[in-house]
N, CA, C and O atoms as CSV, one atom per row, in Angstrom:
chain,resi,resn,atom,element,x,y,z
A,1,UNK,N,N,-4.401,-16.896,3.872
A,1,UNK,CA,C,-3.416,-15.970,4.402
A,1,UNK,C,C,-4.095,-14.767,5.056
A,1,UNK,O,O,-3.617,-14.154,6.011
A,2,UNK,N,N,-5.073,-14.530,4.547
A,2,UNK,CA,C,-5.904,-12.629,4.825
A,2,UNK,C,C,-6.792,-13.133,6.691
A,2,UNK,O,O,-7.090,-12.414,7.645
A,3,UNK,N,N,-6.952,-14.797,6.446
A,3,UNK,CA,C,-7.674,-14.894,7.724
A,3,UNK,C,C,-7.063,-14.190,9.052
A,3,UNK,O,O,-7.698,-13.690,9.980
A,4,UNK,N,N,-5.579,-14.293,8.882
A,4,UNK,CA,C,-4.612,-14.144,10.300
A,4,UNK,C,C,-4.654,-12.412,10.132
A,4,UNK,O,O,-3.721,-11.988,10.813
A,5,UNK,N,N,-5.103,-11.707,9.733
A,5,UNK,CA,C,-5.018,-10.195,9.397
A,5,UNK,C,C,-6.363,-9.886,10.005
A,5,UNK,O,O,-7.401,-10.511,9.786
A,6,UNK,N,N,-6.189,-8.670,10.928
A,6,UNK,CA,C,-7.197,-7.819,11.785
A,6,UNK,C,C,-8.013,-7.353,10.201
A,6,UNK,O,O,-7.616,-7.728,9.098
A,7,UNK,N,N,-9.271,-6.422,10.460
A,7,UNK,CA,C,-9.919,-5.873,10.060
A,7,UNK,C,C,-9.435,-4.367,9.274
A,7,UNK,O,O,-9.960,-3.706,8.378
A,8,UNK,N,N,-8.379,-4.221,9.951
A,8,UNK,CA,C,-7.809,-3.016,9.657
A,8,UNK,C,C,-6.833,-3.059,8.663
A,8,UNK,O,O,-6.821,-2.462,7.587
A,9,UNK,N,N,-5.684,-4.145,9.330
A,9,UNK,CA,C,-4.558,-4.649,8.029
A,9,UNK,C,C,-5.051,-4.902,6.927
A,9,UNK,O,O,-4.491,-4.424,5.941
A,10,UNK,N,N,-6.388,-5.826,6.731
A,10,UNK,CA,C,-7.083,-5.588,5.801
A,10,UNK,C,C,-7.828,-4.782,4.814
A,10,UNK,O,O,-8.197,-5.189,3.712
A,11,UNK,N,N,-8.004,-3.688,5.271
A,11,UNK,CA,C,-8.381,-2.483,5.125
A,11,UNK,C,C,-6.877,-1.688,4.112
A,11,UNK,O,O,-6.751,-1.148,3.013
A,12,UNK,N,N,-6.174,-1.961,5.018
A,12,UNK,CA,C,-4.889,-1.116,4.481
A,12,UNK,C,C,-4.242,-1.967,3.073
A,12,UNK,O,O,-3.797,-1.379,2.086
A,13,UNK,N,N,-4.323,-3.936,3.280
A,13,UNK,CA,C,-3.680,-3.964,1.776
A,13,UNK,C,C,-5.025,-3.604,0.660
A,13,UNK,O,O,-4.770,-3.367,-0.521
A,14,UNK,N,N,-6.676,-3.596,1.259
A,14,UNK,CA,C,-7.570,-2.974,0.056
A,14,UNK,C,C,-6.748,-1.918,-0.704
A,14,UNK,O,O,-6.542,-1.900,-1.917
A,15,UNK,N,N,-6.237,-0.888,0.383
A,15,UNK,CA,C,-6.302,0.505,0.145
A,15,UNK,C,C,-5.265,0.634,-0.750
A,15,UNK,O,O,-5.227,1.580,-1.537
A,16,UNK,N,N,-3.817,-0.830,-0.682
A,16,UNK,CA,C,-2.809,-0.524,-1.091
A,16,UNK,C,C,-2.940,-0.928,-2.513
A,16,UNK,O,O,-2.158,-0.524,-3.374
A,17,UNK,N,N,-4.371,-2.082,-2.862
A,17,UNK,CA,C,-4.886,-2.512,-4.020
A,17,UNK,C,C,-5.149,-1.430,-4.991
A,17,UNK,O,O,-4.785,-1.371,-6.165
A,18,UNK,N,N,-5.947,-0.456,-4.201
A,18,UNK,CA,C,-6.277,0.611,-4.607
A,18,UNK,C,C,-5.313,1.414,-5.212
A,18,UNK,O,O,-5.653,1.892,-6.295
A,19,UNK,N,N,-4.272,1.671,-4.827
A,19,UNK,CA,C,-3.329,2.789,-4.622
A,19,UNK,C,C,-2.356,2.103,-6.407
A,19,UNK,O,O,-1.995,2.691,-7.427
A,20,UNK,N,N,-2.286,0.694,-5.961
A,20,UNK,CA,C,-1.695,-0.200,-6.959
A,20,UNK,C,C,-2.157,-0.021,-8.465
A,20,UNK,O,O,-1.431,0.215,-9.431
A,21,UNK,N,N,-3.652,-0.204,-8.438
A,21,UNK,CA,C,-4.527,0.509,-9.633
A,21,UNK,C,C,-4.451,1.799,-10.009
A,21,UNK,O,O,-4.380,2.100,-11.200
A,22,UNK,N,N,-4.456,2.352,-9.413
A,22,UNK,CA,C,-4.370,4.182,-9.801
A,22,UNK,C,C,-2.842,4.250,-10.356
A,22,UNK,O,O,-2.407,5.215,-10.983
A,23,UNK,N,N,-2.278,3.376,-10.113
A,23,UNK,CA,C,-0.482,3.526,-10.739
A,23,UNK,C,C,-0.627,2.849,-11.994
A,23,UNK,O,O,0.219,2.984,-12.878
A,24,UNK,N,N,-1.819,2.005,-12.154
A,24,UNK,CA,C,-1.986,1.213,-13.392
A,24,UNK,C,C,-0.581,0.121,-13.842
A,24,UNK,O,O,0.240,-0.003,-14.752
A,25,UNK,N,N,-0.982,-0.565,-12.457
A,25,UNK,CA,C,0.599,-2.227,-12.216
A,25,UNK,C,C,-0.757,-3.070,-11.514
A,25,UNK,O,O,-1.834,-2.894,-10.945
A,26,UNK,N,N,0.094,-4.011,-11.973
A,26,UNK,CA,C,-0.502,-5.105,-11.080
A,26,UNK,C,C,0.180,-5.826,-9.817
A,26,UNK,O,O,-0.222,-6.892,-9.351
A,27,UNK,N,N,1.247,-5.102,-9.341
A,27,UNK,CA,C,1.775,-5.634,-8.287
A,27,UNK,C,C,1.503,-4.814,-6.887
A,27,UNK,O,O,2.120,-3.840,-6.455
A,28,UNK,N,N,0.825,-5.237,-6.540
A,28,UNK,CA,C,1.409,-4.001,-4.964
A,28,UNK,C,C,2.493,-4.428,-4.218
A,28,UNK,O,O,2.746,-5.595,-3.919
A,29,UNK,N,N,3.594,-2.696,-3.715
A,29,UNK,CA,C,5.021,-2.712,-3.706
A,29,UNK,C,C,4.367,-2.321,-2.052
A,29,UNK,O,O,3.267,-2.236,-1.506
A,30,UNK,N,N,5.848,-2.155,-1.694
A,30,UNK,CA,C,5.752,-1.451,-0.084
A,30,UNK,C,C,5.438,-0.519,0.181
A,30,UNK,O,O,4.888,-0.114,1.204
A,31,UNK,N,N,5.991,0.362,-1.435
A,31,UNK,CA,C,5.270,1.901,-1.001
A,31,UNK,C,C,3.837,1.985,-1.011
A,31,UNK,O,O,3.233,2.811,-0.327
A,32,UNK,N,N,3.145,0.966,-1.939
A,32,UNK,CA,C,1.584,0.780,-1.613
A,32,UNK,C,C,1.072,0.373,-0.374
A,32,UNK,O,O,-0.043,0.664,0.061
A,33,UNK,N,N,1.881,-0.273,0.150
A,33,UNK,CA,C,1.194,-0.981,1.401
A,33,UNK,C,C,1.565,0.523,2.483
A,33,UNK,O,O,0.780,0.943,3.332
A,34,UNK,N,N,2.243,0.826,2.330
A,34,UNK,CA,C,2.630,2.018,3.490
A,34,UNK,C,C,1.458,3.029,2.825
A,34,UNK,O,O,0.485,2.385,3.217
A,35,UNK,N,N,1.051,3.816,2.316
A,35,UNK,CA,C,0.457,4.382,2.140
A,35,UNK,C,C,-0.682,3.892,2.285
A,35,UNK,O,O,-1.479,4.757,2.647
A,36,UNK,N,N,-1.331,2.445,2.115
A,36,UNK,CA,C,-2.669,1.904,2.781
A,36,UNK,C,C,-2.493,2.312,4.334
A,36,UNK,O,O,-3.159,3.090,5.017
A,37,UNK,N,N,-1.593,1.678,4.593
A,37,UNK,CA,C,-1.602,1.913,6.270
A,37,UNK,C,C,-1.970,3.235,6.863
A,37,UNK,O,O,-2.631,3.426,7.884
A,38,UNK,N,N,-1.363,4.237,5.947
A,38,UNK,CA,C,-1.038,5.522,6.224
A,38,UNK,C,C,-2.846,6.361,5.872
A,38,UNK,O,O,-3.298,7.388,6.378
A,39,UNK,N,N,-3.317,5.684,5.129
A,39,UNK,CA,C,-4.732,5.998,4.696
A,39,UNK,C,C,-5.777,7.025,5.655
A,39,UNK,O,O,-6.073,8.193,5.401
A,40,UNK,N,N,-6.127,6.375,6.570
A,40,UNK,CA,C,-7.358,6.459,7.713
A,40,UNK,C,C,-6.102,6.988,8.682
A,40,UNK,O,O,-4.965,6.682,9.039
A,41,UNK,N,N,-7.293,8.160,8.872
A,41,UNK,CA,C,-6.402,9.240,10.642
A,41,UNK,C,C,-6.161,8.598,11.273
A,41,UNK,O,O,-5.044,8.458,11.772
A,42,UNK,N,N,-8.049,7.368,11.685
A,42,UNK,CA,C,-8.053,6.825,12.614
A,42,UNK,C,C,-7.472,5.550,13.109
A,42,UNK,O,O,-7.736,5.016,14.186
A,43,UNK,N,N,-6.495,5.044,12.027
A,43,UNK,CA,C,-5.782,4.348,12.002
A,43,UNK,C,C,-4.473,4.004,12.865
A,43,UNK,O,O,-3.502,4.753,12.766
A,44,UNK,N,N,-4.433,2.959,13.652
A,44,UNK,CA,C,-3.289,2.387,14.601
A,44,UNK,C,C,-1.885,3.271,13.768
A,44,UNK,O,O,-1.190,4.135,14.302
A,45,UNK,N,N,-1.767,2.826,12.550
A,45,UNK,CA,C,-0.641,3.084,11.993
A,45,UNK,C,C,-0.746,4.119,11.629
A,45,UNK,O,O,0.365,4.405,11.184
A,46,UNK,N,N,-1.552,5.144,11.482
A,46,UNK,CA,C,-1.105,6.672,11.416
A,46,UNK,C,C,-1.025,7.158,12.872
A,46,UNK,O,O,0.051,7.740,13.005
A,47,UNK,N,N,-1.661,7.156,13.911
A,47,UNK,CA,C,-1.645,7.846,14.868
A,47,UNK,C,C,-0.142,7.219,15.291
A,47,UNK,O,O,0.395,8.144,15.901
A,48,UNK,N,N,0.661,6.237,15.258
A,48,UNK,CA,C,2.010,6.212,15.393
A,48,UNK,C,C,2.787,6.706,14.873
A,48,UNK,O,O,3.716,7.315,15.404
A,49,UNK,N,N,2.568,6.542,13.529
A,49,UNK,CA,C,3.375,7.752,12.620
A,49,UNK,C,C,3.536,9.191,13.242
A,49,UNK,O,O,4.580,9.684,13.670
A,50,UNK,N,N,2.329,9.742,13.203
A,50,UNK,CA,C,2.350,10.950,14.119
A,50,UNK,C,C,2.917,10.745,14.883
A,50,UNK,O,O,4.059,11.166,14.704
A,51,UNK,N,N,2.734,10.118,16.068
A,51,UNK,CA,C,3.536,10.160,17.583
A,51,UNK,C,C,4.669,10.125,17.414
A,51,UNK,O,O,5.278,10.404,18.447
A,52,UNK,N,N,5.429,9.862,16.399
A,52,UNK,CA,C,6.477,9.668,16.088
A,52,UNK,C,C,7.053,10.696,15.675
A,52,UNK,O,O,8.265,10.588,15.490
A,53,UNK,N,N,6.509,11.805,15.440
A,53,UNK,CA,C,7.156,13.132,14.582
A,53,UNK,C,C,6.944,13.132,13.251
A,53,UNK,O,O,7.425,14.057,12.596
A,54,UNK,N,N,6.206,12.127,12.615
A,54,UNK,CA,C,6.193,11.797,11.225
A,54,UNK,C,C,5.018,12.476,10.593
A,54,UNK,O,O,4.630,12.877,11.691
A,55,UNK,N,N,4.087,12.967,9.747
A,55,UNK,CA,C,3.100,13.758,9.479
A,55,UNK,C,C,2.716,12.833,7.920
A,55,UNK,O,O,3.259,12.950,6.822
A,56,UNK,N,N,1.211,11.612,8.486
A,56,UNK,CA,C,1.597,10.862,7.518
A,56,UNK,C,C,0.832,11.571,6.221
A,56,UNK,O,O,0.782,10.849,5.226
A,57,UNK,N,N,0.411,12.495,6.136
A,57,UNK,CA,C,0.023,12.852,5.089
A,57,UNK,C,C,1.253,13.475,3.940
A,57,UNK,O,O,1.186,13.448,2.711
A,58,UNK,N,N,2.333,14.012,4.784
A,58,UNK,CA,C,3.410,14.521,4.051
A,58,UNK,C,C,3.942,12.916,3.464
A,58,UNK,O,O,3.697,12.621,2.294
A,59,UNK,N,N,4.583,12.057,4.258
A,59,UNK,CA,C,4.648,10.616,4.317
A,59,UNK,C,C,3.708,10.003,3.070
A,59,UNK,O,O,4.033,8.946,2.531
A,60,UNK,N,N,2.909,10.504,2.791
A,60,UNK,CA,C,1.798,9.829,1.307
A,60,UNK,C,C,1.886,10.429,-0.215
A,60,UNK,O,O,1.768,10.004,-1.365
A,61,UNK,N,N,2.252,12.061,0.664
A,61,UNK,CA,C,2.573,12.751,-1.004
A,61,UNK,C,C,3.532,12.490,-1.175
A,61,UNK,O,O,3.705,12.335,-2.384
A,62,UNK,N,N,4.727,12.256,-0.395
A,62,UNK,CA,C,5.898,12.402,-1.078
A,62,UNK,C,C,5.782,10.637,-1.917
A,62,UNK,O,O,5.675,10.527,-3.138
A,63,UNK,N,N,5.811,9.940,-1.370
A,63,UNK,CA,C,5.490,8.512,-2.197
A,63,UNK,C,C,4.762,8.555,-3.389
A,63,UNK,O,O,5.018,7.873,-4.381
A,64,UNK,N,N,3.504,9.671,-3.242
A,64,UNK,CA,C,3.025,9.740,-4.794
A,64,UNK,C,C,3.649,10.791,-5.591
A,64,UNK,O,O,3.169,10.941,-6.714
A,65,UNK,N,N,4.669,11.595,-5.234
A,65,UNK,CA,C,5.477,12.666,-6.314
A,65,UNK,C,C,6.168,12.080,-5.981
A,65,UNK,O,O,5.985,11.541,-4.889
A,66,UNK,N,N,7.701,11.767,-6.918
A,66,UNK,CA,C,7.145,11.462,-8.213
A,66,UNK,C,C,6.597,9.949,-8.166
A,66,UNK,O,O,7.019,8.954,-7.578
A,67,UNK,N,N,5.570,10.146,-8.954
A,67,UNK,CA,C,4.665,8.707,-9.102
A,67,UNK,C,C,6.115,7.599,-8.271
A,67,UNK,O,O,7.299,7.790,-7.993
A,68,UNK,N,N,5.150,6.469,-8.140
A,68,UNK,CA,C,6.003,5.510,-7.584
A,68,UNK,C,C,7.388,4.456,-8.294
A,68,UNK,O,O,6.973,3.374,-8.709
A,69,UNK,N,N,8.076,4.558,-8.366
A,69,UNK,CA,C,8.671,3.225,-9.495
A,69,UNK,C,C,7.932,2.544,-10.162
A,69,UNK,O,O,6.835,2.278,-9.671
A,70,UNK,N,N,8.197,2.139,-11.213
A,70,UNK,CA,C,7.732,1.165,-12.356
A,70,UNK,C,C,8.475,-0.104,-12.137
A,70,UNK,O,O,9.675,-0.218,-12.387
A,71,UNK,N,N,7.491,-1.351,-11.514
A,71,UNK,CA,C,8.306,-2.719,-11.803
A,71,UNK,C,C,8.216,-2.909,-12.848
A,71,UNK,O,O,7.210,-2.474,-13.409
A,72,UNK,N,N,9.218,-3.647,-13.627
A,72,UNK,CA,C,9.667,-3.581,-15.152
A,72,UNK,C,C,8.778,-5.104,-15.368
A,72,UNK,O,O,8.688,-5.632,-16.477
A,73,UNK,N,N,8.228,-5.619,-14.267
A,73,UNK,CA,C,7.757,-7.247,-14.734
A,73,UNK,C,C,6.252,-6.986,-14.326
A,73,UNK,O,O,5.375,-7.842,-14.211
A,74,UNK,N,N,6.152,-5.783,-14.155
A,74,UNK,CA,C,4.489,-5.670,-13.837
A,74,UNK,C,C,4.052,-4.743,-15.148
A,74,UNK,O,O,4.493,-3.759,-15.743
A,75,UNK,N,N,2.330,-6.117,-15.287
A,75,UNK,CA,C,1.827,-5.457,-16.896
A,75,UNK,C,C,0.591,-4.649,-16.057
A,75,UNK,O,O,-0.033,-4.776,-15.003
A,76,UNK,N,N,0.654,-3.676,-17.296
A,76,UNK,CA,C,-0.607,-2.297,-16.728
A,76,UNK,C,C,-1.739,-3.112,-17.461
A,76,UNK,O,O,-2.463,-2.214,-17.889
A,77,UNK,N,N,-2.344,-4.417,-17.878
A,77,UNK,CA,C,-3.240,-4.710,-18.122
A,77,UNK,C,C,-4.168,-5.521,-17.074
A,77,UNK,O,O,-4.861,-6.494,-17.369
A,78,UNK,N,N,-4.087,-5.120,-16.200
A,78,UNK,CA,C,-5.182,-5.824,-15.040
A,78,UNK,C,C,-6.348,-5.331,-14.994
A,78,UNK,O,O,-6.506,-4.317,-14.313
A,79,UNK,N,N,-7.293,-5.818,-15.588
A,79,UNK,CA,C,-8.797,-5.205,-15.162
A,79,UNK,C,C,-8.982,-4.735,-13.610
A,79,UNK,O,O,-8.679,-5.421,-12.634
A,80,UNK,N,N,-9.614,-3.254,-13.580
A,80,UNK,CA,C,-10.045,-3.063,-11.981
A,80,UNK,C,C,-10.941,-4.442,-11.670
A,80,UNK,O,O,-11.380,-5.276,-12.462
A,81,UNK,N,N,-11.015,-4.383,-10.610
A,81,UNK,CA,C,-11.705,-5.667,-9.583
A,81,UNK,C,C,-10.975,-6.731,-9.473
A,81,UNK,O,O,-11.058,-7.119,-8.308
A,82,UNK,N,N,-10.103,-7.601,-10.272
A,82,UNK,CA,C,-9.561,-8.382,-10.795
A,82,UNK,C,C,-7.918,-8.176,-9.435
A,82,UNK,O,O,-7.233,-7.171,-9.245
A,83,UNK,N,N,-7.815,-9.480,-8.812
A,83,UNK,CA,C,-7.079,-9.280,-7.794
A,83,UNK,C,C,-5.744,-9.282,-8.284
A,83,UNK,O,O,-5.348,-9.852,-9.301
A,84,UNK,N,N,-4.962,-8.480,-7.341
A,84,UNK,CA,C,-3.834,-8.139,-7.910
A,84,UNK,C,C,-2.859,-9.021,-6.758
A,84,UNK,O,O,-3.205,-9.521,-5.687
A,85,UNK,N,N,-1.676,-9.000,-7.346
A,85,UNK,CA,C,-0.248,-9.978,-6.912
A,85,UNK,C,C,0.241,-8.945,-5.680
A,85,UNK,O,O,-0.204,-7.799,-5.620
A,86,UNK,N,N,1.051,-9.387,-4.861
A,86,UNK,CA,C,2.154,-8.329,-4.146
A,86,UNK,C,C,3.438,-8.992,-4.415
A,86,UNK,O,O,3.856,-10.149,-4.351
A,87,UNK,N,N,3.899,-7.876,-4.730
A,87,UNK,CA,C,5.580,-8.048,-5.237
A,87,UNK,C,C,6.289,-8.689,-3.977
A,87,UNK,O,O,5.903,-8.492,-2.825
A,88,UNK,N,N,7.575,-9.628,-4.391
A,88,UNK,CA,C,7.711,-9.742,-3.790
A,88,UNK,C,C,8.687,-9.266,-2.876
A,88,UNK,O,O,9.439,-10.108,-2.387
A,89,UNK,N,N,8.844,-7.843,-2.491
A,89,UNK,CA,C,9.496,-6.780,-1.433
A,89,UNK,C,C,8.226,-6.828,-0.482
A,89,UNK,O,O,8.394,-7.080,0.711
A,90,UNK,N,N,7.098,-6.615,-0.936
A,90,UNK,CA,C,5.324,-6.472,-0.075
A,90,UNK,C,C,5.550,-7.917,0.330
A,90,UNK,O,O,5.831,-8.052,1.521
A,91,UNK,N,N,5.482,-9.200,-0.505
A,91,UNK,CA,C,5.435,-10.023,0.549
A,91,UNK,C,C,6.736,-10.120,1.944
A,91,UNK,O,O,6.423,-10.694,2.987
A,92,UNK,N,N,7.382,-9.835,1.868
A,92,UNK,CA,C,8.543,-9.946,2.646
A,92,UNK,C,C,8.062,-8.729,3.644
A,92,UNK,O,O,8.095,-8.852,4.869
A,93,UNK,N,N,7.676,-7.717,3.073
A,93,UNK,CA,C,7.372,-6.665,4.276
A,93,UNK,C,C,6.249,-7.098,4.967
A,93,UNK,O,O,6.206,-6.768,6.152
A,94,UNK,N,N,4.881,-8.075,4.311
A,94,UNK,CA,C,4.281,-8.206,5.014
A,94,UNK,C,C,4.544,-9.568,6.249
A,94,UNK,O,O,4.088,-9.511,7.391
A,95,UNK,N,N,5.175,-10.464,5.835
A,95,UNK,CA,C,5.607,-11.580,6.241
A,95,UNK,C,C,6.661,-11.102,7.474
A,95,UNK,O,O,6.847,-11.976,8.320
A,96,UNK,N,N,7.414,-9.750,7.695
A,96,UNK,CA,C,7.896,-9.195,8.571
A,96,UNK,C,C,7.211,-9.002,9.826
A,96,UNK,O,O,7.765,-8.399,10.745
């Protein structure tokens, strides 16, 4: 599946892996994946955001205050490194 994904999209679900761990779930949601995207300035998907009137850094805190939702079927026991699932709202957003 990750083959058909640029270098960058890739980059962004790492970031949303990332983002997924620091919430301590094992699912990454949409708000993870948007905030990967939203990651890097130099990023396709922030410099649109911006162009857009959008300021994605405001766009990132507000997703992390207050912390993100709790999926009620995601366990906080995933070892870091250890690949994580995307819920399936993330697959559907990414499959969009």
């Amino acid at each position: 599946m990750w083959q058909r994904f640029t270098e960058a999209a890739r980059r962004a679900v790492y970031y949303a892996q990332i983002e997924a761990q620091t919430d301590n779930v094992n699912q990454v949601t949409p708000e993870h994946l948007l905030i990967g995207l939203l990651r890097e300035p130099e990023a396709r998907s922030y410099r649109i955001a911006a162009g857009c009137g959008a300021n994605p850094d405001a766009v990132v805190a507000a997703l992390r205050t207050p912390p993100l939702p709790r999926n009620p079927w995601a366990t906080t026991d995933t070892p870091r490194g250890k690949e994580m699932t995307l819920s399936a709202r993330a697959k559907r957003a990414i499959d969009f």
